[in-house]
C-alpha positions, 0 to 999 in steps of 0.5 A: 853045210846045212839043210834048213827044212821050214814051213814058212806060213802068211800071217794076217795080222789081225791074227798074231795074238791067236798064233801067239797063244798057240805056240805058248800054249805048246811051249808052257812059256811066252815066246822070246823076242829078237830083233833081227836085221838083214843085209842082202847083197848082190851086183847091179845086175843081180849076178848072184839072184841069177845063180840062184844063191842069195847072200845075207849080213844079219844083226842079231842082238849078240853077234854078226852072222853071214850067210850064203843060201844056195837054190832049194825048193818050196812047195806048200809053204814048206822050203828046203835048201842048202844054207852055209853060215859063219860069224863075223866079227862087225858090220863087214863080209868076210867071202873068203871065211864063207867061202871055205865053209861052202862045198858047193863049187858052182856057189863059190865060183858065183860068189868069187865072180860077183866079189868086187861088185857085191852092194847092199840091195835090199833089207829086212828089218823085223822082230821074231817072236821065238820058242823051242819045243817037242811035238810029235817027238821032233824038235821044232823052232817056231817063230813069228816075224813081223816087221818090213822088207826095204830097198831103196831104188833109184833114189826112193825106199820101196816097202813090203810088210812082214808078217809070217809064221816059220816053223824050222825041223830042227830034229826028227822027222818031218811029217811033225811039221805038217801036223803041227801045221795042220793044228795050228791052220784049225785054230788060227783062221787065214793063214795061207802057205807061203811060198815067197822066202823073204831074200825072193820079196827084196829082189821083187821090190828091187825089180818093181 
């Protein structure tokens, strides 16, 4: 099990060349381009939102991963949450693998529940810009995401824009991020904490 802690930011995107040379600046080197897309699953009913526990088949440009997210926090623009990930070999769950790596009973118990009824809900397709760095002696993922969420409901495609800064602790202490959240907010105008994740945005489009 992991604890995935980030600071997630809305980004106006009139404002994604300014965070752009921020994180290049910081990093001495352009960032990283990664297409990602992101499968999430649930029941008709939406057994597994109602647990609180999301589930997520994503594409990256080398492999399959699955993940099962389980209920966290998010105050501030800053999310905290239980997170359990596995590879997998093609475009397919594979529960019973997610299932061992999982030490949450009551998610295991929600997914098992909800296994013969799961289908493709909704999607986010985006690309993440990426760097890696040291401030403040923490490690830090920083990426932005510009892209669309998609559900397809009743016969229609529903559709919400992306566009947001993620900063991820994956080292170190803390207070790094709101610094460097606090630098990042002086020089690049309108950016406001936020607090929907993205797997939250889907299910809104599923219930409009």
């Amino acid at each position: 099990m992991g604890i995935e802690r980030e600071i997630k930011l809305a980004l106006p995107p009139e404002q994604a060349a300014a965070a752009d040379r921020f994180f290049t600046g910081i990093a001495g080197a352009p960032g990283r381009d990664v297409p990602l897309t992101n499968l999430y699953f649930d029941t008709p009913s939406l057994a597994l939102a109602g647990a609180k526990i999301a589930l997520r088949l994503r594409k990256t440009p080398e492999s399959w991963l699955q993940t099962l997210k389980a209920a966290g926090t998010a105050q501030g623009g800053l999310h905290s949450r239980h997170e359990w990930e596995t590879p997998v070999e093609n475009e397919a769950l594979q529960l019973d693998t997610l299932a061992a790596a999982c030490d949450d009973e009551t998610a295991i118990a929600a997914l098992r529940a909800a296994s013969t009824a799961l289908g493709e809900r909704f999607r986010t397709v985006f690309v993440r810009r990426l760097w890696h760095f040291e401030f403040d002696g923490a490690q830090i993922e920083a990426a932005i995401d510009r892209g669309e969420v998609t559900a397809r409901v009743d016969g229609q495609t529903r559709r919400d824009t992306l566009s947001e800064v993620e900063l991820e602790l994956l080292r170190g202490d803390e207070a790094a991020l709101h610094t460097l959240t606090a630098k990042l907010s002086a020089e690049v105008p309108g950016l406001t904490p936020e607090n929907v994740n993205k797997a939250q945005r889907g299910y809104r489009l599923c219930a409009q």
